[in-house]
N, C-alpha and C positions, 0 to 999 in steps of 0.2 A: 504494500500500500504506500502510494507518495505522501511524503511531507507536504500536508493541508499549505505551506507558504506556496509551493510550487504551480499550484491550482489559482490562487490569488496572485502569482505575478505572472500566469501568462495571462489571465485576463486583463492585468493591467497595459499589458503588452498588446492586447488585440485590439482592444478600445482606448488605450493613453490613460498618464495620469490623471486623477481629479475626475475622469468623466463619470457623472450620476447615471449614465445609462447602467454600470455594470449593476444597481443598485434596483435600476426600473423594470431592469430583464428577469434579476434573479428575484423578485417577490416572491412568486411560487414553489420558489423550492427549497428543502431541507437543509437541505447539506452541501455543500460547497464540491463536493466529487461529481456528483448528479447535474449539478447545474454546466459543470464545465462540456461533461461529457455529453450532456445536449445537446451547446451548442456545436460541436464537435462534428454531430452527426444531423445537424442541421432539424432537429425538432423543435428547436426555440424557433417559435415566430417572431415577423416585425424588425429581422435585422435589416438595416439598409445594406444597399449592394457593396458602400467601401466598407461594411463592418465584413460581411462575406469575405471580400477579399482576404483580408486584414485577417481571418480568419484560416483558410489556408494558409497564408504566408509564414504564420507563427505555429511553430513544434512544441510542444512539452516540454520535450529536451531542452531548447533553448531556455525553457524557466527554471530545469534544472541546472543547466550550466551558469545562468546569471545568480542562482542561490551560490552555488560553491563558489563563485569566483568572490561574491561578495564576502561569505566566512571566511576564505582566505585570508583577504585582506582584511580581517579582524572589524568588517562591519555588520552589526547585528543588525537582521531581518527579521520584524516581526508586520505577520498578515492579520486580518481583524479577527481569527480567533485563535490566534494566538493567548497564549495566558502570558497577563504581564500588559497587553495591549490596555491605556486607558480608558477607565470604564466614561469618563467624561468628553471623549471622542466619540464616543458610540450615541451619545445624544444629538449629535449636529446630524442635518437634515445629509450631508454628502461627506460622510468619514475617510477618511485614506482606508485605501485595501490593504497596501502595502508601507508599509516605515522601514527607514534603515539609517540605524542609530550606529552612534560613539556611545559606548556605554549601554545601561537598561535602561527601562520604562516602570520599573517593579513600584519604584517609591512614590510616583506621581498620585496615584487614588488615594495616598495616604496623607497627601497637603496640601494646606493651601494655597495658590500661585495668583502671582498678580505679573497682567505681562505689564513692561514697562516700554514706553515707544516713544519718537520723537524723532528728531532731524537728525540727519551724519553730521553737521555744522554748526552744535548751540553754541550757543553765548556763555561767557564765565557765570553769569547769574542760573541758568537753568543746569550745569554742569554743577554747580556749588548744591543747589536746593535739589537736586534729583540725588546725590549723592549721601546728602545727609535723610531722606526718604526712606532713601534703599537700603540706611542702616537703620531704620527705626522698624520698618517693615521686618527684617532676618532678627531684630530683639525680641517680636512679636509670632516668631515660626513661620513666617510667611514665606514660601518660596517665590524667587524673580526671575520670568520669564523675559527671551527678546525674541527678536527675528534676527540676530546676528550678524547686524551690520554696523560699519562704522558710526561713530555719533554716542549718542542716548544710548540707544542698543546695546554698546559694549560694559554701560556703566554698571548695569543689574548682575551681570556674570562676571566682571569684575571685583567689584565691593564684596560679592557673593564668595567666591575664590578667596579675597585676603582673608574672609570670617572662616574661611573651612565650612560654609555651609552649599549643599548643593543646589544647583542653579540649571535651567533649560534655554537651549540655545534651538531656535527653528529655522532653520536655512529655508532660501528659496530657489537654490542653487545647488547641485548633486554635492553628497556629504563628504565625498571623498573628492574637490571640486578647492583649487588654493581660493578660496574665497570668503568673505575681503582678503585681500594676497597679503600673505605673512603670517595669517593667523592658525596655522599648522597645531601651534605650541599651546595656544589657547585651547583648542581645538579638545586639544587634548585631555588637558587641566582639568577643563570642564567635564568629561568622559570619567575622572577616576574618581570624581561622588556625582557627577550627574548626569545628564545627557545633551548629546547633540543628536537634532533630529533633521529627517528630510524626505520627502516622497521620491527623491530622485540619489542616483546613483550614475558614476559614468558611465555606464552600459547602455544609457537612455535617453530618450533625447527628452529637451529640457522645455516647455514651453515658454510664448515671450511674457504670458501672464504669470509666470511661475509667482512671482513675489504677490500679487492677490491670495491665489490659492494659500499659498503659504499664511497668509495670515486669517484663513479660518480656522487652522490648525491652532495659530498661536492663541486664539480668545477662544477657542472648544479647548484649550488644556488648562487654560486661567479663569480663574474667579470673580476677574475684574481688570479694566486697561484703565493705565498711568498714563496718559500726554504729559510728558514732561517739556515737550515743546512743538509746534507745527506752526508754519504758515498756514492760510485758506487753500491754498492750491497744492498742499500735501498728500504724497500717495499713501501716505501712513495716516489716514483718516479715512482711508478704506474697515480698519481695524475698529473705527465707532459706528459702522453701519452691520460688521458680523457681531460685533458688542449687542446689538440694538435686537435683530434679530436672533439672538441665542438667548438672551433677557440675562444679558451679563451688565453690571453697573460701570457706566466710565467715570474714572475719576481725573482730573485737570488740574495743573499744577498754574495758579495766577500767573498773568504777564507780568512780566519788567517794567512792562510801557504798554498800554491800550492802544498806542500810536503807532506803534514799530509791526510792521508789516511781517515781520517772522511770529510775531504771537496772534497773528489773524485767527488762525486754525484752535487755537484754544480759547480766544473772545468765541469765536462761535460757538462753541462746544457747549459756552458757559451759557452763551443765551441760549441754547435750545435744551437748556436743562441739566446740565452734567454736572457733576456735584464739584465742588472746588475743593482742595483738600488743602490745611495748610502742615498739618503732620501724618504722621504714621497712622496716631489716632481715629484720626477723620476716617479711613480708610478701613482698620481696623475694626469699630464699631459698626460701621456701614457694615460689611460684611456680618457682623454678630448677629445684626436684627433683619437681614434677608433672608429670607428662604431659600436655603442653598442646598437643603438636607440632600437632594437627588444626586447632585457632585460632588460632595465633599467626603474625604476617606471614613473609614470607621471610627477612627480617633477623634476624642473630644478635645478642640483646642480651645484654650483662654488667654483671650487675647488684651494685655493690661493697657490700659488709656494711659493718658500723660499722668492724670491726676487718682494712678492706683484702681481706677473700678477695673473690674473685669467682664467678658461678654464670651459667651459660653457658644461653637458654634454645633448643630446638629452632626450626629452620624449619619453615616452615607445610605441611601436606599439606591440597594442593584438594579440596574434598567434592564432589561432583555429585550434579545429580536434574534430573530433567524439572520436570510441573510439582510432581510428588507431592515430601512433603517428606524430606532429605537422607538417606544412608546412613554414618552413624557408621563408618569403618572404623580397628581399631586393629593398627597394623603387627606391635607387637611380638606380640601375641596368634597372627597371621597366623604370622609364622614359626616361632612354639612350636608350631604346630596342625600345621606342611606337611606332615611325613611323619607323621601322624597319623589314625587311621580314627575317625569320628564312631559315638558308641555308640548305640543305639536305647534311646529311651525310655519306658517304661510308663506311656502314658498313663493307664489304665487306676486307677491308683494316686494319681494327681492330682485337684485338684479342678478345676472347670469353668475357675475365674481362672488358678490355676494352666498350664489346658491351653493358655491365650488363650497364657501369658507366654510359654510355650515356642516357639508355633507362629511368634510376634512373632521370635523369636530364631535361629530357624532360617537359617542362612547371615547373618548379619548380629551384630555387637557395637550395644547399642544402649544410650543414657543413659534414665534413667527416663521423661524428658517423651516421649522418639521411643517406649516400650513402651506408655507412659499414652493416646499417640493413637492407635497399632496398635491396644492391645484396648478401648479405649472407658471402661474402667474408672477409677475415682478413685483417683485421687494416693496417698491412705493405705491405700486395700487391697493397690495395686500394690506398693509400699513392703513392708508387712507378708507378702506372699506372695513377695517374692525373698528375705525373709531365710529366709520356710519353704525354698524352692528351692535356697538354699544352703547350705542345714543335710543336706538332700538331698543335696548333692553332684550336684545335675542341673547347675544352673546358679555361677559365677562370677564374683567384680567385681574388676575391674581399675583400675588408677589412672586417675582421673578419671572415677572412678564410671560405668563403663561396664561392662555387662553382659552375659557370654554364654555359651552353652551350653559344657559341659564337654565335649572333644573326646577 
């Protein structure tokens, strides 16, 4: 019998990284041998004619060969059921099938992370305050995540490193890739209490959106996003729209200057609601009093404020799904609804998007990204048609930005 990883990287191989079809095709089936060997022999329907292709061209063998070449070179592969794979990955609406790490995965379900993001180029003011942050956060147990680029990015895995605590690095460039060039060493560092991660490997080819993709990774592994610094025309403000739809909190670090055109991206943030933080604390408590219980490890963390209180956060409840992706369940909602009879709704009175949202929510609480992949719809319509839904009083959001019909 093949290594279940070997099954998930040729499919990666057939369809590309990142793509959600492998996700849309396998609904129906059990087990990850059965679904390969399908499409194999051409009983999955619905494939287009470049997946066909794309289908003969790629062997097994070759998924075997790209495993071995990879543990050679001492890069851990782990597929989505792998053990070890984060269970907080498994909640985003389009998970990696495949990862291939420096280092494990093991410790992530067990803490808390906060990615930390911002420009390659801050200013001494956001290098000084994001610094002193990122040691109050590691006082607190917090783990700090980046996407491993020059800038901001490095300061979380850095800081993280001089404390000996472990730290996550999310490339969006192949892991074994000199990228940012020189950081080999770092690379490494990071790998002997944490991880470097990356959907890509040199064996593959890298798309030009890589660095999006990558960062639904980074806000599906974290608790909450740091802007420590962005202009308005920052690519790294991609990271508050997967924040927004995972119903993860962003948190923004003030400007220098309201004036100064490099802190545009974080005046915005602040007017459309993002919470401002001026310590560790801010952040800290934020997290105590959200409802996080669904991501967070089994461990109970207490997280002390400036002024000695403490906030106590939930253990974890395990998500499951076959291959199709996770079912969001939120306990408290569950026991408000028991003795409760589900009202019938007039569709009739709805609009078509509208009717998707509903159908999407039927027996299930879901965050925006798991409704976004249910009805196929864009992000901002989806968005704009639950606030109509909830002005209805059809639908309801619950802490942690989670969505469900009105019981």
């Amino acid at each position: 019998m093949l290594d279940k990883r070997i099954y998930w990287l040729w499919l990666v191989q057939v369809f590309g990284v990142s793509n959600p079809r492998i996700w849309q095709l396998g609904e129906r089936f059990s087990d990850i041998e059965t679904y390969v060997r399908s499409i194999m022999n051409g009983s999955v329907r619905y494939l287009t004619d470049d997946e066909r292709r794309s289908v003969k061209e790629h062997k097994i063998s070759e998924a075997e060969e790209l495993l071995n070449s990879c543990l050679d070179k001492g890069i851990s592969v782990y597929c989505y059921e792998s053990e070890g794979y984060p269970q907080k990955l498994k909640r985003i609406s389009n998970p990696p099938s495949v990862l291939f790490c420096y280092g494990n995965l093991d410790f992530l379900d067990d803490r808390v992370c906060i990615a930390v993001v911002g420009t390659r180029k801050p200013s001494e003011y956001s290098v000084s305050v994001t610094e002193k942050l990122c040691r109050q956060l590691i006082e607190r147990d917090i783990l700090l995540a980046s996407g491993f680029a020059l800038g901001i990015d490095k300061i979380g895995n850095e800081v993280s490193l001089e404390n000996n605590i472990p730290t996550v690095a999310v490339m969006g460039t192949a892991i074994d890739e000199d990228y940012p060039k020189g950081s080999k060493d770092l690379k490494m560092q990071i790998a002997q209490n944490g991880v470097v991660i990356s959907e890509y490997c040199s064996y593959m080819k890298v798309p030009l959106n890589s660095f999006v993709q990558r960062n639904r990774i980074l806000v599906g592994l974290s608790d909450g996003v740091l802007f420590c610094e962005c202009s308005d025309k920052s690519r790294g403000l991609d990271n508050a729209k997967h924040a927004a739809v995972q119903g993860k909190p962003i948190f923004v670090i003030p400007p220098n200057d309201i004036f100064e055109p490099r802190y545009f991206g974080q005046r915005d943030l602040i007017r459309n609601g993002a919470l401002t933080v001026f310590s560790g604390a801010d952040i800290a408590s934020n997290l105590a009093y959200e409802s996080f219980e669904d991501i967070h490890g089994s461990k109970d963390y207490k997280l002390a404020s400036d002024d000695s209180e403490e906030f106590e956060l939930k253990p974890e409840k395990k998500s499951r799904r076959k291959l199709k992706k996770s079912k969001t369940q939120n306990e408290v909602q569950e026991v408000e609804a028991a003795d409760t009879v589900e009202k019938d709704i007039d569709y009739s009175l709805l609009t078509e998007t509208q009717k998707k949202i509903c159908k999407a929510l039927e027996g299930d609480n879901l965050i925006v990204d798991e409704i976004v992949f249910k009805t196929g719809e864009d992000v901002s319509i989806v968005l704009s048609e639950l606030i109509e839904l909830e002005l209805k009083g059809i639908i309801k959001a619950f802490p942690g930005k989670i969505y469900g019909i009105v019981k």
